[in-house]
VODO-46197 format. One record per residue (C-alpha): x, y, z negated. Coordinates in steps of 0.001 Angstrom, whole numbers, always signed. Each point is the difference from the previous one (the first is absolute). Example, Ala and Ser with C-alpha at 12.3 -4.5 7.8 and 13.67 -1.06 7.14 Angstrom:
2
{rec {+12300 -4500 -7800}}
{rec {+1370 +3440 +660}}
END
This chain:
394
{rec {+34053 +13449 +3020}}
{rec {+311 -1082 +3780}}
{rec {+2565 +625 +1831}}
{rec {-595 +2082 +3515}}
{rec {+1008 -3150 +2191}}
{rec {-2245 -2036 -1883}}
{rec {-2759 +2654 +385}}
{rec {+1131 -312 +3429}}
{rec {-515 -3874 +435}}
{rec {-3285 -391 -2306}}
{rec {-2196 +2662 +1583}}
{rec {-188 -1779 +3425}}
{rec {-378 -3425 -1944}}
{rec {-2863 +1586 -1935}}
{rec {-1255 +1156 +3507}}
{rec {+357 -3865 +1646}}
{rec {-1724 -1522 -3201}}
{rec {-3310 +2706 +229}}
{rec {+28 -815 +3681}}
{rec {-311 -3576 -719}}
{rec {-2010 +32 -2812}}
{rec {-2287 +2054 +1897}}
{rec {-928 -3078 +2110}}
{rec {-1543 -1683 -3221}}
{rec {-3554 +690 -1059}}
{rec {-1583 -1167 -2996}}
{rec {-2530 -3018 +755}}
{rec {-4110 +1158 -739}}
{rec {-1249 -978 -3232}}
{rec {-3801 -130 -568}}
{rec {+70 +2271 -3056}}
{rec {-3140 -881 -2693}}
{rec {-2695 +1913 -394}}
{rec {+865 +2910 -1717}}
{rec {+3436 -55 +1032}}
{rec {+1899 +1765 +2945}}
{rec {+3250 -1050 +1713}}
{rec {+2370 +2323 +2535}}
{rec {+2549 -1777 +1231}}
{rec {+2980 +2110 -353}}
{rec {+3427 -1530 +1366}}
{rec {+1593 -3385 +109}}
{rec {+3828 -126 -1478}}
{rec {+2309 -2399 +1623}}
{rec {+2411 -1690 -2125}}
{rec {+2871 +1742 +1200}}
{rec {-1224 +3589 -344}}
{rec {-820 -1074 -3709}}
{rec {+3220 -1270 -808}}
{rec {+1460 +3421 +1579}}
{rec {-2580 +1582 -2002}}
{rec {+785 -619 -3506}}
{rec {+4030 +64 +766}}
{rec {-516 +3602 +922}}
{rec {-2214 +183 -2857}}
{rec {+2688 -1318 -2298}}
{rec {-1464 -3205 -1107}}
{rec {+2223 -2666 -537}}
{rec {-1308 -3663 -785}}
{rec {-3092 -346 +1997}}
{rec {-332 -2359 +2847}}
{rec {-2587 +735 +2287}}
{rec {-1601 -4077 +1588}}
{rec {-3409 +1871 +1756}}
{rec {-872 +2543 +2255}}
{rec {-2694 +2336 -1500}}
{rec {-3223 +1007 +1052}}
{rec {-1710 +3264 -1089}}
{rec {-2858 +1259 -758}}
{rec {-1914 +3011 -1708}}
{rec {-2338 -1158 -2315}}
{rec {-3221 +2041 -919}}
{rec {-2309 -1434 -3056}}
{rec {-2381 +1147 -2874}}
{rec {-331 -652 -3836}}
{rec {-2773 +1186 -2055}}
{rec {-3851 -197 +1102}}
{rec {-2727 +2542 +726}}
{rec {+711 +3835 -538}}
{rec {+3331 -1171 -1355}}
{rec {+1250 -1602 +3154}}
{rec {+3591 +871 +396}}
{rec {+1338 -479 +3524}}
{rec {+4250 -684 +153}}
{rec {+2630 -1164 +1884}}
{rec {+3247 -1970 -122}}
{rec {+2301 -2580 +1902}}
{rec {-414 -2974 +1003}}
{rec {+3024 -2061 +1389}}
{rec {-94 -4149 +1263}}
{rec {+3024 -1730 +741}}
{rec {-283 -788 +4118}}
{rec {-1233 -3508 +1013}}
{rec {+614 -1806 -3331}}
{rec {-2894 +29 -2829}}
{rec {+853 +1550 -3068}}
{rec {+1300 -1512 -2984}}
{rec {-2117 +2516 -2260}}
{rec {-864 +3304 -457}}
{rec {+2124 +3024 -1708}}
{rec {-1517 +2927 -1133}}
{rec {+2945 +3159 +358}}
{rec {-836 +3303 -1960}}
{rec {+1734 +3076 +1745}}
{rec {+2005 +2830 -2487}}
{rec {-1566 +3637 -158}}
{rec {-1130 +1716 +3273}}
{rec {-1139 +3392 +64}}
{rec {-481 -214 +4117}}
{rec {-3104 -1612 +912}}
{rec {+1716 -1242 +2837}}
{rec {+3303 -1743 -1790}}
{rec {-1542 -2853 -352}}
{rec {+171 -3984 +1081}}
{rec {-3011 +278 +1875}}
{rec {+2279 +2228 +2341}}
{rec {+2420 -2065 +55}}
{rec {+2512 +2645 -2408}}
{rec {+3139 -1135 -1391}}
{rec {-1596 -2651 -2497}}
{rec {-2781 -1231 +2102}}
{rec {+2361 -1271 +2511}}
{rec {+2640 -1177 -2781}}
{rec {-2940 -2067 -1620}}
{rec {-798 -846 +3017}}
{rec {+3191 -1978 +1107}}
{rec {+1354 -921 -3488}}
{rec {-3230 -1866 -654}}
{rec {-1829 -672 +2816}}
{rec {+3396 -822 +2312}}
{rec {+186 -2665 -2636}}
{rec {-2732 -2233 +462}}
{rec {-2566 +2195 -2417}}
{rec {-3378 +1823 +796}}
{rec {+401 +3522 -1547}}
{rec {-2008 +2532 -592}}
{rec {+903 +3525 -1035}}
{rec {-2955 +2622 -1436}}
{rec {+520 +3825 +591}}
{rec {-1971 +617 -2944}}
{rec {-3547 +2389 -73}}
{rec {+854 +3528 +634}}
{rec {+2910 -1062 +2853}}
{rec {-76 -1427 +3702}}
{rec {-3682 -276 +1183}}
{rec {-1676 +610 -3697}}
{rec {-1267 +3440 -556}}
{rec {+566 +2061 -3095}}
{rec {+2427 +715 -2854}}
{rec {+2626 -2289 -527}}
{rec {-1009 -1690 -3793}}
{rec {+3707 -354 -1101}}
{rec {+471 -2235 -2524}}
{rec {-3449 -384 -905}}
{rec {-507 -4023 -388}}
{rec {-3451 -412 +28}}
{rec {+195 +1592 +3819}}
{rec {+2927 -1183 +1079}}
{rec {+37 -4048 -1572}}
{rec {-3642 -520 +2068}}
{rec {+1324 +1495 +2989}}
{rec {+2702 -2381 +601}}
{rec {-1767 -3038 -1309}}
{rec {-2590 +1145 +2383}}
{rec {+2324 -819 +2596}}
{rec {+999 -2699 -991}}
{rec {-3216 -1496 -381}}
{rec {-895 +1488 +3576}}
{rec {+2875 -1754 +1969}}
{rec {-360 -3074 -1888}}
{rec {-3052 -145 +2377}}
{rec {+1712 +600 +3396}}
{rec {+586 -3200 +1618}}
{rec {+3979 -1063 -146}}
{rec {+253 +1454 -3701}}
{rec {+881 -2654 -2210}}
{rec {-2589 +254 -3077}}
{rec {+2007 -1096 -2954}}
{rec {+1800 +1640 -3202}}
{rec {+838 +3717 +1750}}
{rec {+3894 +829 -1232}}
{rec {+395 +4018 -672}}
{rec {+2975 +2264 +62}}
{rec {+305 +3369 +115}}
{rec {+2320 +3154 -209}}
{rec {-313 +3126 -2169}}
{rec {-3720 +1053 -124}}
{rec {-201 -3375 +1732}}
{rec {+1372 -2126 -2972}}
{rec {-2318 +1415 -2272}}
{rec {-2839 -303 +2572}}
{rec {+1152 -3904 +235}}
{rec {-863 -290 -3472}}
{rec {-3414 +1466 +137}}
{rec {-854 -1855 +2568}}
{rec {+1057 -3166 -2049}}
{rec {-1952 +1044 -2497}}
{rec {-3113 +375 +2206}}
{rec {+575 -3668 +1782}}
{rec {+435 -1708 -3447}}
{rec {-3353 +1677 -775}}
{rec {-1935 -1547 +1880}}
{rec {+1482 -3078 +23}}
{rec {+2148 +179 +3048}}
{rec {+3140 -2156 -280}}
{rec {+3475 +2132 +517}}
{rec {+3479 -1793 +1098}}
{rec {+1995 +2816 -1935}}
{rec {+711 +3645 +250}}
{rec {+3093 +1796 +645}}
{rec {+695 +3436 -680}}
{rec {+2395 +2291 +926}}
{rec {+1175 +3412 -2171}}
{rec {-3511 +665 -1381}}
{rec {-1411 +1964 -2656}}
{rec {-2625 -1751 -2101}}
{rec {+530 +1848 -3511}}
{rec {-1291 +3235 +1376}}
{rec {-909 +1383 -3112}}
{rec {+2589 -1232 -2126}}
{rec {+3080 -74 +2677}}
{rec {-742 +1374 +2997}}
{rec {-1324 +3771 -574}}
{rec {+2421 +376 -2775}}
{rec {+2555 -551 +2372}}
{rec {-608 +1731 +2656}}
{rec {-915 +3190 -1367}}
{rec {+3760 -217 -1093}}
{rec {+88 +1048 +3711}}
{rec {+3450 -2750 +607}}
{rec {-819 -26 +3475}}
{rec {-1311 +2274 +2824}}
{rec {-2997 -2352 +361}}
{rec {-1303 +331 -3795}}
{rec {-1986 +2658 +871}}
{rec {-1269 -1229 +3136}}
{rec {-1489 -2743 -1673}}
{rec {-1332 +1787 -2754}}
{rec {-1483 +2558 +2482}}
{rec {-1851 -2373 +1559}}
{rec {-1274 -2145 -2882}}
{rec {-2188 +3272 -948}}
{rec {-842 +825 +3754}}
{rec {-1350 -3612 +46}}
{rec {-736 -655 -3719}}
{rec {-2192 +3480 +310}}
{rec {-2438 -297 +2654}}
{rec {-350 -4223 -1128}}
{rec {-1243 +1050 -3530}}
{rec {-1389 +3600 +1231}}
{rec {+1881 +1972 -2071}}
{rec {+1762 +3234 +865}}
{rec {+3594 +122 +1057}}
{rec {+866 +3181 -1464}}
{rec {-1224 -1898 -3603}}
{rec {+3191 -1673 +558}}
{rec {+2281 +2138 +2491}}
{rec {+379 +3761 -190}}
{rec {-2110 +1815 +1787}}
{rec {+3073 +999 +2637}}
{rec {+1096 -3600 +17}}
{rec {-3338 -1177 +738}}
{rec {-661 +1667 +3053}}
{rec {+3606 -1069 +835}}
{rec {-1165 -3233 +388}}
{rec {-3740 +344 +838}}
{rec {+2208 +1377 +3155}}
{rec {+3194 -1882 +310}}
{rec {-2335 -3852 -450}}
{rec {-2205 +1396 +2811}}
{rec {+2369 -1214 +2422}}
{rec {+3756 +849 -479}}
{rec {+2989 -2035 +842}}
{rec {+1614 -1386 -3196}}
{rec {+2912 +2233 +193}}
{rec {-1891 +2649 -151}}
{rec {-2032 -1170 -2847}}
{rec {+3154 -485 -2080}}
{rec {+1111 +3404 +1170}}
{rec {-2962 +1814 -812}}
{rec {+67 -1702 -3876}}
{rec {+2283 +873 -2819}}
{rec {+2929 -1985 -1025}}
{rec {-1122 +59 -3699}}
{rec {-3501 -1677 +435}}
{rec {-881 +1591 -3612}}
{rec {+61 +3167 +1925}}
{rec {-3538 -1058 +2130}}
{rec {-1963 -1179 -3085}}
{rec {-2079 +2876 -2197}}
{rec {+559 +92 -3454}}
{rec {-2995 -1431 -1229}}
{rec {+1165 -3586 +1660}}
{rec {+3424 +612 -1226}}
{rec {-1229 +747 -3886}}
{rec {-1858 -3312 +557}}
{rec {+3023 -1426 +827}}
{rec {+2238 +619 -1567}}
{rec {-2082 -617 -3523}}
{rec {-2148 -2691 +1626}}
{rec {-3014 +1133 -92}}
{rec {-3198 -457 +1894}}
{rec {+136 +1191 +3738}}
{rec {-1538 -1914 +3197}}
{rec {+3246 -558 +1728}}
{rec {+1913 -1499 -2831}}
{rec {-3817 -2211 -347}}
{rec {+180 -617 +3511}}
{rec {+4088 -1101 -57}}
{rec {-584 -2082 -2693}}
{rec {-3250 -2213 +1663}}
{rec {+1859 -688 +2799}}
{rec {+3293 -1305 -1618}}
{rec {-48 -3485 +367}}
{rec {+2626 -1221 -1760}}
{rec {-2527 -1594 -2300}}
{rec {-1415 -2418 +2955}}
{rec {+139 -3623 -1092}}
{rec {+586 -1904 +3464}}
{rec {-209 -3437 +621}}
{rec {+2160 -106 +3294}}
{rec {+3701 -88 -843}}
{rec {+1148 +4021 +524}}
{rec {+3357 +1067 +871}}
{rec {+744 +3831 -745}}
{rec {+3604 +825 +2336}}
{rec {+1723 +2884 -509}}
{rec {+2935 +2213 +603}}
{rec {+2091 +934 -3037}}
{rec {+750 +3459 +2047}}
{rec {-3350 +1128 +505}}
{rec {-841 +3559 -706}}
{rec {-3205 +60 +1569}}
{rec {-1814 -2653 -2501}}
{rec {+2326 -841 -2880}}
{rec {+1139 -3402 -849}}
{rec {-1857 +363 -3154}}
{rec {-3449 -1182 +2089}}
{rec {+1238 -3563 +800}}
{rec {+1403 -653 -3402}}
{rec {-2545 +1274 -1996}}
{rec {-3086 -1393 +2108}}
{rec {+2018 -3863 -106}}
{rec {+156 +366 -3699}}
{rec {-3258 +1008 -631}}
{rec {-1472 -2926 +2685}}
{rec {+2364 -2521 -1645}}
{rec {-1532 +462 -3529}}
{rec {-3079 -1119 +1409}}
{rec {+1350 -3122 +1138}}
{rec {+281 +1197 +3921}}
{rec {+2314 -1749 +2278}}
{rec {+1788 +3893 +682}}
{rec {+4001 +571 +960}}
{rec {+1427 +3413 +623}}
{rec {+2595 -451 +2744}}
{rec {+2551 +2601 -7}}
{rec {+1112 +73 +4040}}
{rec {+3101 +2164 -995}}
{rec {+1594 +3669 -59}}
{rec {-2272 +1133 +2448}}
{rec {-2665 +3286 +263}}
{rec {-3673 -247 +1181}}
{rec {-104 -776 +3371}}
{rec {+2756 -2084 -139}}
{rec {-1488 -2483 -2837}}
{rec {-2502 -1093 +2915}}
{rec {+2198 -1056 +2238}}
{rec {+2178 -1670 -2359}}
{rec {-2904 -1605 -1693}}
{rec {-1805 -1767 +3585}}
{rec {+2176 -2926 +434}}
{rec {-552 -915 -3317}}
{rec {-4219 +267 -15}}
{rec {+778 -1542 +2856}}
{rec {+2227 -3036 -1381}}
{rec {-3095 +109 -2921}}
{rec {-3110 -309 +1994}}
{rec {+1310 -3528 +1784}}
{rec {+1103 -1194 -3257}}
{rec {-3555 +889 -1201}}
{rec {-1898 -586 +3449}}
{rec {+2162 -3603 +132}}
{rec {-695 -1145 -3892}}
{rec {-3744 +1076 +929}}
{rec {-1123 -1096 +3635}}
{rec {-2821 -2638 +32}}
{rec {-1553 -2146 +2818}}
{rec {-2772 +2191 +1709}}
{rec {+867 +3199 -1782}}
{rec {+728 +1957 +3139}}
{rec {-2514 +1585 +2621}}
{rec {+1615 -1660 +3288}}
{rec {-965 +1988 +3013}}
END
């Protein structure tokens, strides 16, 4: 915690460094066609480096100033045209060594999002960008300016989305157009991993993926644990998995949720502030679910939200990018388990996989041990790997 002198002396620092950085604009990009670009802010070095000490990051220099800007793109075609957002961040004046593709954790606020410039826009923003690299940062369909429900963790919405983005700034002039290198947090790490699997699809080359404390067995590992309710967010997530899950494959909440629990968070997913979604859910998340889901589970039987945990594990993805799965060994939020189990299961199919334990930490804290090291990775990658004429020079 800070002391009240140091409160004292950082608050009119903070104050100098917006006043300055307030003098800096983003440069105009001619976005494609199809794509729109909002310049947002420019970040000086200086505010950056103040930025990530306050936010407790230790090990990242920051080399660029960043520029800004609030992507808006499509994926899909004709009636199925899905319009999204996400960040996009340049390093100032230099052209960019190659492009990094950072998945955000779970958001219930439409609003807490990179595009806005939250918490891990701007922290993608400096860590990667403030380092010589193009990055882009998707809010994901149902968040920032994409309308709808929130598909969480369905892959087959969520993998297109990003690559979407990717494949949309790969177009913007200044965006180098080489292997893309993922990472991700949380939702994010398992949303790194579907987007790997959509690149490698279609052919499109990937550096290597890092993730962060994600689930991938969500079948196997993930539900079983958290309806073991070991941490207040269990049944957050759970909650909205069927709010999501639900409307995606248009069946009923209450076929999962209890009638009273359903309308709990028909409501509370409408629009409340995460503290008030965890307050408004029980601390045993067994307690939301009606018995016909539990009777499935429990003697694993047939039920759509067991079907629909179970196709979007991907712990069974065979990727040819190296993959690096970091984790805390303190994490309540997504158990250890998820790393392990995912490395062995990728390293019996030959996969060039390492789960890195970053130390006693919890949740949060995994992330922000875990960036200097994706850092450290992706120029030992991006060095072994750079070829004459790979980059889109400005």
């Amino acid at each position: 915690m800070c002391s009240t002198r140091a409160m004292r002396v950082a608050w009119p620092l903070l104050f100098v460094l917006a006043l300055l950085s307030a003098c800096m604009h983003p440069r105009a990009i001619q976005a494609p066609e199809e794509v729109r670009l909002t310049p947002l802010k420019t970040i000086s070095t200086l505010k950056a480096r103040v930025l990530l000490t306050f936010a407790g990051v230790d090990g990242i220099p920051v080399e660029n100033s960043v520029d800004c800007y609030r992507m808006q793109y499509s994926v899909g075609s004709g009636s199925e045209v899905i319009q999204l957002s996400g960040l996009l961040a340049l390093p100032r004046n230099v052209a960019p060594r190659r492009l990094v593709s950072f998945q955000h954790g779970t958001s219930t606020t439409r609003t807490a999002v990179p595009s806005q410039l939250d918490g891990t826009g701007l922290a993608a923003a400096i860590a990667f960008a403030g380092n010589g690299y193009a990055l882009i940062a998707p809010d994901y369909p149902g968040l920032g300016d994409s309308s709808g429900r929130h598909p969480y963790y369905v892959a087959a919405a969520i993998g297109p989305a990003v690559a979407g983005m990717i494949e949309a700034s790969q177009r913007v002039p200044g965006v180098p157009n080489g292997p893309v290198f993922l990472s991700g947090f949380s939702e994010g790490g398992w949303a790194s991993l579907a987007a790997l699997r959509v690149l490698e699809s279609k052919g499109r080359p990937v550096l290597g993926s890092a993730q962060v404390a994600g689930a991938y067995d969500l079948r196997h590992v993930s539900l079983p644990a958290a309806l073991k309710g070991g941490a207040p967010s269990h049944s957050l997530y759970l909650a909205y998995a069927a709010w999501g899950q639900a409307a995606y494959y248009s069946q009923p909440l209450d076929s999962v949720l209890t009638p009273e629990y359903a309308a709990v968070v028909e409501r509370v997913f409408a629009g409340a502030k995460p503290q008030e979604i965890v307050s408004s859910l029980p601390t045993d998340p067994r307690r939301m679910f009606n018995q016909n889901f539990l009777d499935a589970f429990d003697r694993n039987q047939a039920h759509w939200y067991l079907d629909s945990f179970a196709a979007n594990s991907l712990v069974d993805v065979t990727p040819r990018a190296p993959v690096r799965l970091y984790y805390g060994s303190k994490d309540l939020d997504v158990t250890p388990e998820e790393a392990l189990a995912a490395a062995r299961s990728m390293r019996a199919r030959n996969v060039d996989v390492a789960a890195i334990d970053v130390g006693p930490v919890g949740h949060d804290p995994s992330m922000l041990a875990a960036a200097p090291l994706i850092l450290a990775w992706l120029r030992e990658l991006d060095t072994a790997a750079t070829v004459p004429g790979e980059r889109n020079v400005p």
